[in-house]
C-alpha positions as CSV (number, residue, x, y, z in Angstrom):
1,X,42.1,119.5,11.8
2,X,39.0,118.3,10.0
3,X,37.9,120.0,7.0
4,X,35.1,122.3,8.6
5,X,37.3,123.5,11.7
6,X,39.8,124.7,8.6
7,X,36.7,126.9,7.9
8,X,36.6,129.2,10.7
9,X,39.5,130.8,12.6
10,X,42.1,130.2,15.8
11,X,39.4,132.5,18.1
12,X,36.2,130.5,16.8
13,X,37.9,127.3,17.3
14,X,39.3,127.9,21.2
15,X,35.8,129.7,22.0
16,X,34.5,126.7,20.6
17,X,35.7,124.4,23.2
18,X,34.1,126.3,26.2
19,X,30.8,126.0,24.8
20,X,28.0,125.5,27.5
21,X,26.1,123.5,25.0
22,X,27.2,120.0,25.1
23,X,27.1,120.1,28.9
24,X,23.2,121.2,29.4
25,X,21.6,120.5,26.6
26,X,20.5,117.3,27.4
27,X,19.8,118.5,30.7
28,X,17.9,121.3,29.6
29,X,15.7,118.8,27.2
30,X,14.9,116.4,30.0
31,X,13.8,118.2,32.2
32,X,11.7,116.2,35.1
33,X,7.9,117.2,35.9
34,X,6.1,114.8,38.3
35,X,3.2,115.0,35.7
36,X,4.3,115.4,32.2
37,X,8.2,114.1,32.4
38,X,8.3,111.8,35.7
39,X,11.6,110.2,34.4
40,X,13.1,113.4,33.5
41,X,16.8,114.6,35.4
42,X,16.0,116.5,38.3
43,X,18.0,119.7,38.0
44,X,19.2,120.3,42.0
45,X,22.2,122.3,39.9
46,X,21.0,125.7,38.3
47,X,20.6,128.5,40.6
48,X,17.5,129.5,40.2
49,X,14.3,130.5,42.5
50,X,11.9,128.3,40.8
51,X,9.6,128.6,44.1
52,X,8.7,132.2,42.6
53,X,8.3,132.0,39.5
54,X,4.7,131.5,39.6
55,X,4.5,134.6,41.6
56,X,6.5,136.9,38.3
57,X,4.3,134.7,35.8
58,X,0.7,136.2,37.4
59,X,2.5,139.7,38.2
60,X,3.1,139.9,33.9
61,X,0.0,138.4,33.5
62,X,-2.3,141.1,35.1
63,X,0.0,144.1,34.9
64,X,1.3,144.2,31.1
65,X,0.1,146.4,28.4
66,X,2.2,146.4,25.6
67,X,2.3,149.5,22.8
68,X,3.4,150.0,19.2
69,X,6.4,151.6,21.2
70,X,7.0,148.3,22.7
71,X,8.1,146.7,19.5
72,X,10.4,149.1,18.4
73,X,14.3,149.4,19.4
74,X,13.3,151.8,21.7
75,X,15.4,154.4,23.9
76,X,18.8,152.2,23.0
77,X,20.7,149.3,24.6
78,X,21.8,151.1,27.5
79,X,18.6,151.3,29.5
80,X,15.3,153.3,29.0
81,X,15.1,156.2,31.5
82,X,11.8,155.1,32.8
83,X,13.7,151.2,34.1
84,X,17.2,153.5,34.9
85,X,14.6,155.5,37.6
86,X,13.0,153.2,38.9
87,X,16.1,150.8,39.9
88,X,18.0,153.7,41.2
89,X,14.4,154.0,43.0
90,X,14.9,150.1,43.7
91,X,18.7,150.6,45.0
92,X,18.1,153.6,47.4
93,X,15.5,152.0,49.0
94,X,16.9,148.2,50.0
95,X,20.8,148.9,49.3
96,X,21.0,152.0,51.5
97,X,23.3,153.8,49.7
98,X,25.2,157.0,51.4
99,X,25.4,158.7,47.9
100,X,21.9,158.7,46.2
101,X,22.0,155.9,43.5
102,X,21.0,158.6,40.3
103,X,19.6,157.0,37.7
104,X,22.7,158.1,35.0
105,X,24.8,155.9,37.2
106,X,23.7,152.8,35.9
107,X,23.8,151.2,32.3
108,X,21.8,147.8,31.2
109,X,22.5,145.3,29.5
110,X,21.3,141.6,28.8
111,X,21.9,140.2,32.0
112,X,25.4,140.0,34.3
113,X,27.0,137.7,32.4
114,X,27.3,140.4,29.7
115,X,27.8,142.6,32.3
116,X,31.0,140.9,33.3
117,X,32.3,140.5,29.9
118,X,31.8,144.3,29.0
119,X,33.5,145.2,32.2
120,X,36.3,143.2,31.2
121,X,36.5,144.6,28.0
122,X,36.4,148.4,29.5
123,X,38.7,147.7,32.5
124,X,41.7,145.2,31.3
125,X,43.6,144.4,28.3
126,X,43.9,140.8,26.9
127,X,45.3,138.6,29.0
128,X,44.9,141.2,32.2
129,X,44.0,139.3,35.9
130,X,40.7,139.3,37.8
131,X,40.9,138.3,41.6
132,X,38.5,135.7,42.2
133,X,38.3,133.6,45.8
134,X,37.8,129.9,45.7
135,X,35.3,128.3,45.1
136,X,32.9,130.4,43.0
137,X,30.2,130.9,40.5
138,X,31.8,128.5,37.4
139,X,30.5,130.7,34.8
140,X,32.7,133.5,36.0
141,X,35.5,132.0,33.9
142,X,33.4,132.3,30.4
143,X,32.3,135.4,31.7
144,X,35.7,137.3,31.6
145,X,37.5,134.9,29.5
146,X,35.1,134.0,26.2
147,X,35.7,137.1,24.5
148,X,37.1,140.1,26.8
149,X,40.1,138.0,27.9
150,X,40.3,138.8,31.1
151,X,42.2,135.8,32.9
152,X,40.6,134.6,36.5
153,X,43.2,134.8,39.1
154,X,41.7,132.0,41.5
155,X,42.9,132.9,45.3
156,X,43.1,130.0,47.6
157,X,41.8,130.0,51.2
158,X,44.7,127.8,52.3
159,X,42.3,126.9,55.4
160,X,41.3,130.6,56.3
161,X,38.2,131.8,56.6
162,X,37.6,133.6,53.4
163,X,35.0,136.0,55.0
164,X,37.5,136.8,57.6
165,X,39.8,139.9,57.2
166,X,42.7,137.7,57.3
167,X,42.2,136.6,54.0
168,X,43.2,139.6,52.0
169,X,46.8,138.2,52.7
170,X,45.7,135.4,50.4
171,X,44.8,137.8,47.9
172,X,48.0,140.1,48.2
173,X,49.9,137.2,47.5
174,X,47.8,135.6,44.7
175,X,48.2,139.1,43.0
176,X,52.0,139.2,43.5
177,X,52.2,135.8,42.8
178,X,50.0,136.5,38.9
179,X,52.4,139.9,38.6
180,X,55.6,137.4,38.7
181,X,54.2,135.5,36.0
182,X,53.2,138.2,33.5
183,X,49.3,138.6,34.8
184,X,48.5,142.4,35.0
185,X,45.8,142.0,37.8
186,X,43.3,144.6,37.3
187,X,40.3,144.1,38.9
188,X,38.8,142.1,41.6
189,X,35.5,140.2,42.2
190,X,33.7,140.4,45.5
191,X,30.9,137.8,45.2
192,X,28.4,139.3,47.8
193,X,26.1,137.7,49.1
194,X,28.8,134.6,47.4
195,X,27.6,132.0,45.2
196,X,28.3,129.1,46.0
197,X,28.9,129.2,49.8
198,X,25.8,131.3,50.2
199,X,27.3,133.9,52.9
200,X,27.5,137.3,53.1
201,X,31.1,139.2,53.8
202,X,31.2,140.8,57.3
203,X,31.5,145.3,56.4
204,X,35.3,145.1,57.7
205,X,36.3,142.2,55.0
206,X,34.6,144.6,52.4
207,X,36.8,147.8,53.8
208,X,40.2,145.8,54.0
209,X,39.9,144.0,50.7
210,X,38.8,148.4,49.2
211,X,42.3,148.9,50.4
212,X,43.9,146.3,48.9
213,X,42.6,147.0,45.5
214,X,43.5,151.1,46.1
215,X,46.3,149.9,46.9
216,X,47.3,148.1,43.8
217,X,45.1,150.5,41.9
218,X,42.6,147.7,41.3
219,X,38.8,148.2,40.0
220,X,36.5,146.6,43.2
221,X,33.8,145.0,41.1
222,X,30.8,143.5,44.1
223,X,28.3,141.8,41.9
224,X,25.3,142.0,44.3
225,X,22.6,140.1,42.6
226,X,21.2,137.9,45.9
227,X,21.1,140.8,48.0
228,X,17.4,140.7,48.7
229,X,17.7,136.1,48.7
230,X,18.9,136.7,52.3
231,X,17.6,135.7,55.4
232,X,17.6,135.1,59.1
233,X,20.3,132.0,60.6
234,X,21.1,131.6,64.3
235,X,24.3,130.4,63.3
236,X,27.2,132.5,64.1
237,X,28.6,132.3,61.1
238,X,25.7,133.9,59.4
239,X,26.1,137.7,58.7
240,X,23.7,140.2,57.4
241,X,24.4,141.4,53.6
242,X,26.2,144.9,53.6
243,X,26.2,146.7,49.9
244,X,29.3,148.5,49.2
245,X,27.2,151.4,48.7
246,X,25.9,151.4,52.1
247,X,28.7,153.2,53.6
248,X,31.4,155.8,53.5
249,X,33.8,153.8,51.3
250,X,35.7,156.6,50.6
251,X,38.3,156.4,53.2
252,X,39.1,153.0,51.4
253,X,38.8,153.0,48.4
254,X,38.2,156.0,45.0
255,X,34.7,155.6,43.8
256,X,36.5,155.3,40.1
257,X,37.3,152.0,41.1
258,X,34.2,151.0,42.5
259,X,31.2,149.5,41.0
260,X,28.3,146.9,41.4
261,X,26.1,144.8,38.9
262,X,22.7,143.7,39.8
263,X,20.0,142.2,38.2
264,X,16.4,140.0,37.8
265,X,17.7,136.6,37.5
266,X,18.2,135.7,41.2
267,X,16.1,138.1,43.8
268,X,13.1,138.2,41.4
269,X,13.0,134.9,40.1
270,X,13.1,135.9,36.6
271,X,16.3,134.5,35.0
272,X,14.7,134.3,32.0
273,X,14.3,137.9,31.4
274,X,18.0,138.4,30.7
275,X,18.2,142.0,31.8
276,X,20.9,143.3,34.8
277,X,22.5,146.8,35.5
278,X,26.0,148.1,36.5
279,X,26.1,150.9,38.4
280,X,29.8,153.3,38.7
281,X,30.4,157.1,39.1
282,X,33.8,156.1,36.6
283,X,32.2,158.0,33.6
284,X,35.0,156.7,31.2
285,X,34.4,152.9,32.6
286,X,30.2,153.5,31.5
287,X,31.1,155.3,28.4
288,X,32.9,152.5,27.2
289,X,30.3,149.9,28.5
290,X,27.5,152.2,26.9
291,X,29.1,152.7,23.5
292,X,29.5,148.4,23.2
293,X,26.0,147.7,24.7
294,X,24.5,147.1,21.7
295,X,25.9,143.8,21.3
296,X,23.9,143.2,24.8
297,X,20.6,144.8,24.0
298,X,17.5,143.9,26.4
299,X,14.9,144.4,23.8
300,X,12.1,147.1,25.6
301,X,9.7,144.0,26.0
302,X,11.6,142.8,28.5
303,X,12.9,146.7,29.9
304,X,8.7,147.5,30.5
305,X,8.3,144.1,32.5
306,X,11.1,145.1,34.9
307,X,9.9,149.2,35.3
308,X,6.4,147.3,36.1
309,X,7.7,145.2,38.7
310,X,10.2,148.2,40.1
311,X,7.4,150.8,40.7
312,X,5.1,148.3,42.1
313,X,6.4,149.2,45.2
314,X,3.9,147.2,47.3
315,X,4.0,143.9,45.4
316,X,7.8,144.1,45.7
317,X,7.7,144.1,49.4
318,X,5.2,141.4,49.6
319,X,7.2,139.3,47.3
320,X,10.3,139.6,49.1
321,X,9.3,139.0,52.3
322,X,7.7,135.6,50.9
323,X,10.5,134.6,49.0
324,X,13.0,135.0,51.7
325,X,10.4,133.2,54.2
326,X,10.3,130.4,51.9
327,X,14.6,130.2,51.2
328,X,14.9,130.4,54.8
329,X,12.3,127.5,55.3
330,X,13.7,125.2,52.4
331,X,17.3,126.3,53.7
332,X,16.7,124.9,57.3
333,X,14.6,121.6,56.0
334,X,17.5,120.9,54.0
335,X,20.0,121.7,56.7
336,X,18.2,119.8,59.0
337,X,18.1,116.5,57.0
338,X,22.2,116.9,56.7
339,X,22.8,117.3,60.2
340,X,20.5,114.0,60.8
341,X,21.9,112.0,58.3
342,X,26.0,112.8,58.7
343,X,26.4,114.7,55.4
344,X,28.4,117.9,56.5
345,X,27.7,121.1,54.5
346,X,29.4,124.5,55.0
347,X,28.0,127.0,57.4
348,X,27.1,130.3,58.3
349,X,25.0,130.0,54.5
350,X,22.0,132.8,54.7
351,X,21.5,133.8,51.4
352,X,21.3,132.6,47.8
353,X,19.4,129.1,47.1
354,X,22.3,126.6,48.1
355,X,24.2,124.6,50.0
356,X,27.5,123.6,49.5
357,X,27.6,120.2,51.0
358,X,30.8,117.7,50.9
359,X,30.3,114.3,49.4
360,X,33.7,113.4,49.5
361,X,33.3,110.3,52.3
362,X,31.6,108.9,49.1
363,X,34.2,109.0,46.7
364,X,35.3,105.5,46.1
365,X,38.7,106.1,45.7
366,X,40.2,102.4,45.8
367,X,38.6,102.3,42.6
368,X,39.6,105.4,41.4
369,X,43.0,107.0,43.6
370,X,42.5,110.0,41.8
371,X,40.3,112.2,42.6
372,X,39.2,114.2,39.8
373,X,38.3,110.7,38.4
374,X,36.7,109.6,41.6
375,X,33.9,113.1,41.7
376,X,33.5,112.3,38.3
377,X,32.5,108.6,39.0
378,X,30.6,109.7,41.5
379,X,28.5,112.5,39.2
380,X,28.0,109.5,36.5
381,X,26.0,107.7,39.1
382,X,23.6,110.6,40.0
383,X,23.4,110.9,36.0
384,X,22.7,107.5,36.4
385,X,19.8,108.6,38.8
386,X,19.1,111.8,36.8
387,X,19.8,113.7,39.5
388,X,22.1,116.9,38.8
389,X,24.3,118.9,41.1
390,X,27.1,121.0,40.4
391,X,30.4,119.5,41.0
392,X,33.0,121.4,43.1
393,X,35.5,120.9,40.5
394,X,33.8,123.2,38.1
395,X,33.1,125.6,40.9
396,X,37.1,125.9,41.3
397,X,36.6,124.0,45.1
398,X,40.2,123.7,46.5
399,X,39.0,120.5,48.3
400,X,37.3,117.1,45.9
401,X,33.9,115.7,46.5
402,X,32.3,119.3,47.8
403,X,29.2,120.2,45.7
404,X,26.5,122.9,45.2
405,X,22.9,121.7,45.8
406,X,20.1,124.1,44.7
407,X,17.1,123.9,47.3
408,X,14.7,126.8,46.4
409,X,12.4,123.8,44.9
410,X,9.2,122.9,44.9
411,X,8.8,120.6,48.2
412,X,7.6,117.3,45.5
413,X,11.1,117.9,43.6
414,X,13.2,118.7,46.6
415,X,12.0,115.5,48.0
416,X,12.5,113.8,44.8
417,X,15.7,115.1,44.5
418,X,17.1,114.1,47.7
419,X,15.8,110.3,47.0
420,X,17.5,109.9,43.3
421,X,20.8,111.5,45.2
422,X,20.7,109.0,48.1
423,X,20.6,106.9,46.0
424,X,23.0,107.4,43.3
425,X,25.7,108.2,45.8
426,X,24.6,104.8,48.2
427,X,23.9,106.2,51.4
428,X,22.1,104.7,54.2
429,X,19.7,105.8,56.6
430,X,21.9,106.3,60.3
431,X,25.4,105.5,58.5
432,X,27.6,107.2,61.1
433,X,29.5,110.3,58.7
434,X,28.2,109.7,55.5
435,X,23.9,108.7,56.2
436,X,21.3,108.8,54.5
437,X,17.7,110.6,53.6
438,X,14.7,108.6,55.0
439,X,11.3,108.4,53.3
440,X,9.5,110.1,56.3
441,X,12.0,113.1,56.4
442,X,11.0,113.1,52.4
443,X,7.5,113.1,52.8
444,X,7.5,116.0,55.1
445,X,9.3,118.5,51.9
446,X,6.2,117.9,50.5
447,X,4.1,119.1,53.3
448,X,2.3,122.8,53.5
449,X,2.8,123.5,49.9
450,X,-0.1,125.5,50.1
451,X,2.0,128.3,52.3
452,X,4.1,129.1,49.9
């Protein structure tokens, strides 16, 4: 132990270690812009609907009037009632709920991530269980881990289809399974729409994975944040999105143990604004997330951006429907370039901004047999090519070489994207399995820029 880590304690040192920083700060610092930073890492990796931020930047542009008010602590960490009505306006209109959404339902905080933790915090004791399926949003981890202590209970598909409702077997036995080795499960995560595979889970999954957890006596967190990032796929794997609030759930499952986050990061394009909800009728669950909010305070800056954009009722529609236009567009260019080229890539994916696509036939595993050692050879040549994509490994894949690829771009840095990415991993244009992106299937990303 070096003289400064003898300085802090046994907590600071372990949180330590899962620190974000070292990882995506110099991505974050090199970012690439065609104009300003040309040989800058083109991030294909964060989840984020950079088409649309244009759209939010002129919104706050023409509709924000700040006061002296605005600059104060305002009406507390929780939410200001003005923000609290107009998302449980927001929810009753697109989420359908059976039960009005009322606006004391829901608490705020800075964002889901916080969200998460302070549900962990309320709901589990240190070193309680948290069903997660595999593969899924990495930062889920961090999110129940870092501080609340809530241990991620990964539950393998074991070749089911994990949007079937055969797979809440899997998760009966993953529970048992943690329970046998001194995990208290108390809680799982329904990932809907589900980051990565970008699929929605058909409404009888939902019901039979409600009665497992009443069952068991297990909180049904559904952290609904893409629910308005989805839209239309002929393929038969593709269902609509169904909110847990949108039906009679109470046959399945007691509304103590059931709750939703939701915020502006994904389905407004404002991850920057670091400001999401959670809604539950549990009153001692939201007391307890209310009374440690203030370590997660949205300043009231950010809480009168997100009332504007809420009661602009109109806007909202019309931003929607062109941001779901435009993820459906990218999502079929993308798909479309695959299916040409031999690179396989989950389906049924209607919602989100990704694909999950499977680079494992370029793994070069004589070199490397194993292969953790062979993704990871494989990511240092796209950071060879500045070209960043989330690895499967991180995303808890139960199969090596399958990675997340963000396409909501702009059509110049999709296209550049996809070159730097053929080639870093060396693929070539008609290779049977494993092929390649040619230049005229690039060029046309960058076409009709102007209708979007």
């Amino acid at each position: 132990m070096s003289g400064m880590e003898g300085t802090i304690s046994e907590r600071g040192r372990a949180i330590a270690q899962t620190s974000l920083k070292a990882r995506l700060q110099p991505l974050l610092s090199d970012l690439y812009d065609a104009r300003d930073n040309p040989g800058g890492i083109v991030d294909m990796g964060t989840a984020e609907n950079h088409i649309m931020t244009k759209d939010v930047s002129d919104f706050a542009n023409r509709k924000i009037r700040t006061s002296s008010k605005t600059f104060t602590y305002g009406e507390g960490p929780w939410g200001s009632k003005r923000l609290r009505i107009a998302m449980a306006n927001h929810m009753n209109k697109y989420f359908h709920p059976v039960s009005t959404v009322q606006p004391e339902d829901l608490v705020f905080a800075n964002g889901i991530t916080s969200l998460c933790e302070l549900f962990g915090y309320a709901m589990g004791e240190e070193g309680d269980g948290i069903l997660i399926s595999r593969p899924c949003y990495q930062a889920f981890i961090a999110d129940f881990g870092a501080k609340a202590k809530i241990k991620c209970v990964f539950v393998p598909s074991n070749g089911i289809d994990q949007f079937s409702a055969e797979i809440v077997e899997s998760y009966e036995t993953a529970l048992l399974r943690a329970k046998a080795e001194g995990t208290n499960v108390r809680a799982l995560l329904l990932c809907n729409p589900h980051n990565p595979l970008g699929r929605c889970y058909p409404l009888e999954t939902i019901k039979a994975l409600m009665q497992l957890c009443q069952k068991y006596s297990l909180h049904l967190l559904s952290d609904e944040v893409y629910a308005l990032s989805v839209f239309d796929n002929s393929d038969p794997a593709a269902v609509k999105f169904t909110s847990v609030l949108s039906f009679d759930s109470t046959p399945y499952i007691s509304p103590n143990y059931l709750h939703v986050v939701y915020g502006f990061s994904k389905d407004f394009a404002a991850g920057g604004l670091r400001l999401g909800c959670i809604y539950s009728r549990n009153t001692a669950l939201m007391d307890t997330i209310s009374a440690i909010t203030q370590f997660s305070w949205s300043g009231p800056l950010n809480q009168l951006f997100a009332a504007e954009m809420l009661e602009d009722t109109e806007w909202l529609d019309e931003f929607f429907t062109k941001s779901q236009s435009v993820l459906k567009e990218r999502n079929e260019k993308c798909r479309a370039v695959f299916e040409d080229y031999g690179i396989e890539y989950a389906h049924g994916a209607n919602a989100g901004f990704f694909l999950w696509i499977n680079l494992r036939p370029y793994l070069d595993l004589s070199t490397h047999p194993d292969e953790k050692e062979a993704e990871n050879a494989l990511v240092a040549k796209m950071e060879k090519e500045k070209i960043y994509l989330t690895q499967g490994t991180l995303l808890q894949t139960e199969e090596i070489g399958w990675f997340r690829i963000i396409y909501a771009q702009e059509d110049e840095v999709l296209a550049e994207g996809f070159r730097r990415l053929v080639k870093a991993i060396g693929a070539k244009k008609g290779q049977e399995g494993a092929g390649g992106i040619g230049s005229s299937d690039l060029d046309s990303m960058g076409k009709g820029r102007d209708d979007t």
